[in-house]
N, C-alpha and C positions, 0 to 999 in steps of 0.2 A: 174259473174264467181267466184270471191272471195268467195260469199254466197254459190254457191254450192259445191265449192271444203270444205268448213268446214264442211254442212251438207253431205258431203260422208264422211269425218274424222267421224264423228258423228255416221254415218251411222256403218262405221267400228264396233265401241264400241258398240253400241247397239247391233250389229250380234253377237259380243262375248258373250254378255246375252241370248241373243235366242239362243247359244248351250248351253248353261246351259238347258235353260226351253227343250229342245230337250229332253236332257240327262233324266235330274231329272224328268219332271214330271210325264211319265208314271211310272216311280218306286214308285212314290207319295213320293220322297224325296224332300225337301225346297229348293228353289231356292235361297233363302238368306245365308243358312249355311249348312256346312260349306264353306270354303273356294276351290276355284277350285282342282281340285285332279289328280293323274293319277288313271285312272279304272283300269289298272293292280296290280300297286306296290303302290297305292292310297295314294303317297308323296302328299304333299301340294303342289303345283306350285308356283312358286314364280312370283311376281310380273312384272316384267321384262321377265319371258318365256309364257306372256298374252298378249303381245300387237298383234293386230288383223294382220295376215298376215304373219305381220314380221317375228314373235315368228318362228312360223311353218316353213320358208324359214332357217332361219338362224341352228335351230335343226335338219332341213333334214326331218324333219316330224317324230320325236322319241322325245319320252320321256328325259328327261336329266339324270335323273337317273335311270330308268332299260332299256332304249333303248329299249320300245314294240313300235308300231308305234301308229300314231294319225293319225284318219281317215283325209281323206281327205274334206269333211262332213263339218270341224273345219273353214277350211280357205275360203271353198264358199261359204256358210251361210253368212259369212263376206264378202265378195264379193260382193255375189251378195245386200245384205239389201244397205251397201255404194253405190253402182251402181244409187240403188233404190230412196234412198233418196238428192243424187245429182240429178240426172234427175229431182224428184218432183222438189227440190227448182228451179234447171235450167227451168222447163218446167212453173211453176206457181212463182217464185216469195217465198220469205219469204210470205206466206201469210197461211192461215189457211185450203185453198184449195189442198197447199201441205202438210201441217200437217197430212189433211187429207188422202191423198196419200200413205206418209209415214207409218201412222199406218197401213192402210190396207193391203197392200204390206209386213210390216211385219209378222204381223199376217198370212198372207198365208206363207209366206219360211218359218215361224215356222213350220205350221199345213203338209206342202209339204216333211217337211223334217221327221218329228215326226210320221207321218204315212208310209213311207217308211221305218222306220226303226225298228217300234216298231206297226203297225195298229192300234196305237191311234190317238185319236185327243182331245185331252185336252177338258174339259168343260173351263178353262180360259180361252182361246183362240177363244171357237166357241161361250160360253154366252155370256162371255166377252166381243169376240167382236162385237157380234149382239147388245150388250147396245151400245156400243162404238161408230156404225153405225148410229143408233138411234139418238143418241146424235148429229154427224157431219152432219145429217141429216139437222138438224135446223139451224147450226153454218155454213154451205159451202153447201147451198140447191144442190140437186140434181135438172137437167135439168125437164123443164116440161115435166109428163109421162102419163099414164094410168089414174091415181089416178086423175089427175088436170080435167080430162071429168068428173068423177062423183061428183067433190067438187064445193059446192057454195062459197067458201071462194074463195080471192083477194089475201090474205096471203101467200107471196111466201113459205115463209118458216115450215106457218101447209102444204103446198100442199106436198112440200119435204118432211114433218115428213109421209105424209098419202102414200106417193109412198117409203118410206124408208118401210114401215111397209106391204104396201103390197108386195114388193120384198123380206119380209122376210116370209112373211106369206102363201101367197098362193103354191109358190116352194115348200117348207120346208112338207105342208099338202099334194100337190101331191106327193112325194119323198115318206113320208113316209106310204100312202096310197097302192103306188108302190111294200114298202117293205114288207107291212100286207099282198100282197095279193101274193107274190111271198112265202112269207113264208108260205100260207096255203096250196100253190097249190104244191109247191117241199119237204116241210118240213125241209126245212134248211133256214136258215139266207140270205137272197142275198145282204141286205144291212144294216149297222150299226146305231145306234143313230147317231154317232158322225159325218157319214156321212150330215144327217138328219140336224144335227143342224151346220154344218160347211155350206149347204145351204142360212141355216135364215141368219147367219151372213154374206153372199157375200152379198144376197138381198136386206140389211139392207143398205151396202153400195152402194151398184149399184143401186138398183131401180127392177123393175118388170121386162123390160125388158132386157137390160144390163146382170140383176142375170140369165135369163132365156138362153140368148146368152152364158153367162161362161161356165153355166148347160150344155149347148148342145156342145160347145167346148172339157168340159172336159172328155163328155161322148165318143165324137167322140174320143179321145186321148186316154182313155183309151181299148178301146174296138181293135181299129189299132196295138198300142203298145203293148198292155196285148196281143191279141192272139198270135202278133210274137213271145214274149218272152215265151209265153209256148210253144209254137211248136218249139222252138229255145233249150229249156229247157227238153222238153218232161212231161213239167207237166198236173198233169188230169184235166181236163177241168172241172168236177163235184167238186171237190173240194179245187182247188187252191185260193184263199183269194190274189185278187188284192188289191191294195193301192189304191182304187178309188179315197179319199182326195188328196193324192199326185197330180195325174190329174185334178183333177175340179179346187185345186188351181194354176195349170199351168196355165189351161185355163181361169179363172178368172184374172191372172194376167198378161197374157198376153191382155184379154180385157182392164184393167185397165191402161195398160202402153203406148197401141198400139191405147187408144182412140177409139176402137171401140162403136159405140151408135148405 
């Protein structure tokens, strides 16, 4: 218990990082510098109105010096990543399985929140983290999958490197196959790169089918929830730009957490 009440402290502090990346990187501003800011009256934050939660509670949700507010955005980002990375270490143990966990789970409330705000989705986050997947592929194999029927290897962990790779691969070529042929047939856009490669990257972690399960969770999500909201909204239906990312990394992460296989 001790273990995961630290890894949610942990958790906290990293959340505060990932609204940074939220913020800066679609502006293509450095995540290292400057120093945190307000986006209004762009004072420097002092160190002390940054601690994850707290800050937020204790300000009332404003600024200290020009009292604009701070999205609410700030404090569940941190919220929820602490949640996240308590649960892994509660669920697995200090062990590499929840390492594992940890990163990917961030990397989605990055990408969930980054696209809901701004319709990006970072290439550090979706290359990023299809390397990253790749890599925990071998270090915390994925369960036997698809890949393990057509491999002569013994090798637990090539099988997981070949089911990490087909979970990035084959998604990712139908998605984007999906989106060539939607664009040739209506002449607009129906789905983004970044969509396209926040796929590779669930795949990479989850496996073939797992990624494929996310896939269809987040599609269901978005398609239930998006048309309420526009009918709710009255927006046009031809050309209103859902936050698909947002949804597929719900959906992905709620596979991830909920253990569905």
């Amino acid at each position: 218990m001790l273990e995961a009440l630290i890894a949610l402290c942990f958790g906290l502090i990293i959340g505060s990082f990932l609204n940074v990346c939220i913020f800066r990187l679609p502006r293509d501003l450095s995540v290292v510098a400057p120093r945190s800011f307000c986006i209004e009256c762009e004072k420097t934050i002092a160190p002390y109105d940054l601690i994850p939660i707290f800050s937020y509670v204790i300000l009332g949700g404003k600024c200290r010096h020009c009292g604009a507010g701070i999205s609410w955005r700030y404090p569940l980002v941190e919220l929820l990543n602490g949640l996240l990375f308590g649960f892994a270490v509660l669920e697995f143990g200090p062990t590499i399985a929840a390492l594992k966990l940890c990163v990917f789970g961030a990397i989605l409330i990055t990408l969930i929140f980054m696209d809901l705000a701004d319709r990006i989705l970072a290439d550090e986050f979706t290359i990023g983290g299809t390397a990253a997947g790749l890599l925990f592929a071998w270090f915390a194999p994925l369960p036997p999958g698809l890949a393990s029927l057509f491999s002569t290897s013994t090798n637990k962990q090539l099988n997981s490197l070949y089911e990490a790779l087909l979970g990035a691969g084959v998604p990712t070529v139908c998605m984007f196959l999906l989106g060539f042929f939607y664009q040739k047939v209506r002449k607009r856009d129906g789905l983004g790169l970044g969509d396209v490669k926040m796929v590779a990257m669930i795949g990479s972690f989850q496996g073939l089918i797992q990624g494929i399960f996310s896939l269809m969770v987040g599609s269901v999500l978005g398609s239930v929830i998006g048309l309420i909201f526009m009918l709710l909204r009255k927006k046009d239906f031809s050309s209103y730009e859902l936050p698909f990312g947002t949804f597929l990394g719900v959906g992905a992460l709620a596979v991830a957490v909920l253990g569905l296989q």
